[in-house]
C-alpha positions in Angstrom: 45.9 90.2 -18.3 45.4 93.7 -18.3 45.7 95.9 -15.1 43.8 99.3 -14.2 40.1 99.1 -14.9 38.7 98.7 -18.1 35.1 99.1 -19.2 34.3 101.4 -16.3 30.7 103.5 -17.1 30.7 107.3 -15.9 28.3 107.6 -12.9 24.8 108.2 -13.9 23.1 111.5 -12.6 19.8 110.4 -10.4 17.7 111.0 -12.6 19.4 109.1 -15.6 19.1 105.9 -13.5 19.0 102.2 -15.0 15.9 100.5 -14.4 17.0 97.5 -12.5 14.7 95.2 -15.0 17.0 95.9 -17.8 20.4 95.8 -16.2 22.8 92.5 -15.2 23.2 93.7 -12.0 19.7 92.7 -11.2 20.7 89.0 -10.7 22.6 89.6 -8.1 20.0 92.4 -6.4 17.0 90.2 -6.2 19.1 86.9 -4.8 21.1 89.3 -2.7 23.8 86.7 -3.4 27.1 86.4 -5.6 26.4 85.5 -9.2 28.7 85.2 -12.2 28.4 84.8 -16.2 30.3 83.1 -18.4 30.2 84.6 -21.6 28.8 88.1 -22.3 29.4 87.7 -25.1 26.3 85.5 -26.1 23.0 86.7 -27.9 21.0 86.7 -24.7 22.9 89.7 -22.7 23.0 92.2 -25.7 19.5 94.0 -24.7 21.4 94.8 -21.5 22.1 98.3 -20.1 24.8 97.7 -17.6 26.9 95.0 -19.9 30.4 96.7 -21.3 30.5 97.0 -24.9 34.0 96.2 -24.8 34.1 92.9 -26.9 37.5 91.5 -25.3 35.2 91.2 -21.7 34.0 88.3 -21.8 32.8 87.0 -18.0 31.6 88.9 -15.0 31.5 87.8 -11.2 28.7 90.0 -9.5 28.4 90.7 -5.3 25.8 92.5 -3.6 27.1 95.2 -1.2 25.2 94.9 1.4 24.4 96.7 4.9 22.5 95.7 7.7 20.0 93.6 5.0 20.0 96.0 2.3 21.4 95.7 -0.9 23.7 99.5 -1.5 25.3 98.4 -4.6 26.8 96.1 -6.8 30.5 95.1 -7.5 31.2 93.7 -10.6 34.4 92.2 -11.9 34.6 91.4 -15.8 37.1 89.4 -17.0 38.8 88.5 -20.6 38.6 84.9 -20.2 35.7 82.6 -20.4 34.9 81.2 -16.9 
């Protein structure tokens, strides 16, 4: 397993922001609960803005950050193995 962080995207300027429709992160928003993915890999997440393009991450477990009911951000934590 590799250490440091890998697949990390530079920080958006405000006005260059994802819409939330099109991004991963979104399942974890709306639910405001964690959610994780198995394979990125798969046909179904390649439309996404927010998934790396890094082929060797393969999973990602998703939690909400979250402050007195509302949802700041997102931590995500992708993986090389299938989970």
């Amino acid at each position: 397993m590799r250490s440091g962080l890998v697949g990390v995207a530079p920080l958006l300027p405000h006005t260059d922001a994802l819409p939330v429709a099109s991004c991963l992160v979104a399942a974890a928003i709306h639910p405001r609960r964690q959610v994780s993915f198995a394979n990125l890999q798969s046909p179904e997440f390649g439309e996404l803005a927010d998934v790396p393009r890094d082929p060797t991450l393969v999973s990602v477990l998703a939690t909400p950050i979250q402050f007195e009911g509302e949802v700041l951000g997102v931590l995500a934590v992708f993986t090389e193995r299938l989970h």
